[in-house]
C-alpha positions as a Markdown table, in Angstrom:
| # | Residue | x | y | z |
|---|---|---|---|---|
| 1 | Unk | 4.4 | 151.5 | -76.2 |
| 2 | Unk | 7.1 | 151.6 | -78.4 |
| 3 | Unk | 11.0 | 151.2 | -77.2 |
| 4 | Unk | 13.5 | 154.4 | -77.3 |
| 5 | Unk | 15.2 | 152.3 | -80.1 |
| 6 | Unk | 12.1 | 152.5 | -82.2 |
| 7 | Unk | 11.3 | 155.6 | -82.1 |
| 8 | Unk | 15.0 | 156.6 | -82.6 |
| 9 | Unk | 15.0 | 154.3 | -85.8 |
| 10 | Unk | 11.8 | 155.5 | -86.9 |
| 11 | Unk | 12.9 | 159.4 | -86.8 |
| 12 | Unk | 16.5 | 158.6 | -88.7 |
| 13 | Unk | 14.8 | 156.5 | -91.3 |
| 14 | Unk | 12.0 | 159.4 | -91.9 |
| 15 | Unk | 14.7 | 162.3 | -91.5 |
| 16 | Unk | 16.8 | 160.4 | -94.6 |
| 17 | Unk | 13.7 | 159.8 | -96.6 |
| 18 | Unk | 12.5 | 163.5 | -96.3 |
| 19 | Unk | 16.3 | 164.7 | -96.9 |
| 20 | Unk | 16.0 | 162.7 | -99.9 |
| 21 | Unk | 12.6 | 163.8 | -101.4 |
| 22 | Unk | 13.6 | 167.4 | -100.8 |
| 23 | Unk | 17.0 | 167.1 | -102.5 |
| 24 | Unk | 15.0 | 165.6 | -105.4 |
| 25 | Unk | 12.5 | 168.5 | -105.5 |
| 26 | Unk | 15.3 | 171.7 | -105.7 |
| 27 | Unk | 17.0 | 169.9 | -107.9 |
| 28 | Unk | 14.2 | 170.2 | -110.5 |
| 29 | Unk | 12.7 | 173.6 | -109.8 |
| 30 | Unk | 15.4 | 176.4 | -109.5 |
| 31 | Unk | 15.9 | 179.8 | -108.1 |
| 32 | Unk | 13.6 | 182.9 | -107.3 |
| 33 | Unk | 10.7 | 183.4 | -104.9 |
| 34 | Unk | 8.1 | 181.7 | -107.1 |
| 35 | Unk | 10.6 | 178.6 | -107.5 |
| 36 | Unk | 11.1 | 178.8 | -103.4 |
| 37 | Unk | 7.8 | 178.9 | -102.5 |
| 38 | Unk | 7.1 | 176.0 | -105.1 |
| 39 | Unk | 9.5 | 174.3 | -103.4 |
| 40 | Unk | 8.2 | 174.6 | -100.1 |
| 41 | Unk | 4.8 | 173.8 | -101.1 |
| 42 | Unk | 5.3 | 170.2 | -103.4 |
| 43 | Unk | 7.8 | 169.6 | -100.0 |
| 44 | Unk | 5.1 | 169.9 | -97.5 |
| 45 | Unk | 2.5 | 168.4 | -100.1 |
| 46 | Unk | 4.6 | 165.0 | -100.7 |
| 47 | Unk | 6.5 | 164.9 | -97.0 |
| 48 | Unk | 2.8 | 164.7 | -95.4 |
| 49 | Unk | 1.8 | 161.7 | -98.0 |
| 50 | Unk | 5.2 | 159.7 | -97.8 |
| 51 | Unk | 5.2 | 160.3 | -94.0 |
| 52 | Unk | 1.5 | 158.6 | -93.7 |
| 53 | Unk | 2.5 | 155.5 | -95.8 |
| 54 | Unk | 6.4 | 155.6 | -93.3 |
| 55 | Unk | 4.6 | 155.2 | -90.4 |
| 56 | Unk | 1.5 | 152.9 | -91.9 |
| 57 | Unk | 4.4 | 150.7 | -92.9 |
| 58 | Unk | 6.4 | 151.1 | -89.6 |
| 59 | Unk | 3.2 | 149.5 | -87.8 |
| 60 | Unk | 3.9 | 146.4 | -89.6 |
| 61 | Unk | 7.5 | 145.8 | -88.5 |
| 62 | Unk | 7.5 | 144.4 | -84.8 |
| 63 | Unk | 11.1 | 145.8 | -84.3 |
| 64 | Unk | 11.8 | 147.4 | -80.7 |
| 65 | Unk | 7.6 | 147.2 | -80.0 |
| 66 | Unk | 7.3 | 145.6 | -76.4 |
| 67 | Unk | 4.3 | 142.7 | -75.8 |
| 68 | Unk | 1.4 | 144.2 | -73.5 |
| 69 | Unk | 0.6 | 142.4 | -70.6 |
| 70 | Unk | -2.1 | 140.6 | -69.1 |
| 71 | Unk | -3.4 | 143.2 | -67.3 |
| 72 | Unk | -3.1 | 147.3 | -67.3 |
| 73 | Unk | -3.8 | 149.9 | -64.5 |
């Protein structure tokens, strides 16, 4: 189970790379309806592939991730 810390860290860390990656996207395609909705699609399209490698690499960091113990219920 992952610590309130993590978690926490994980959704800033995802909320500035997502802020970023959309930022990046308007800035290239502008204006109108067919701009907006190409917008919202290459957001949704890239945000769901960097968000799979995020957490793929947040598995590999040990930060705030608590040791099981011998024995569960």
């Amino acid at each position: 189970m992952d610590s309130h810390a993590r978690s926490i860290a994980k959704a800033l860390s995802w909320r500035f790379l997502a802020t970023i990656i959309t930022f990046c996207i308007a800035w290239f395609i502008t204006g109108a309806l067919a701009g907006a909705l190409a917008i919202g699609l290459a957001d949704t399209i890239v945000k769901l592939g960097i968000y799979y490698a995020h957490e793929r690499a947040w598995d590999r960091v040990s930060f705030g991730r608590r040791e099981p113990t011998d024995y569960e219920i």
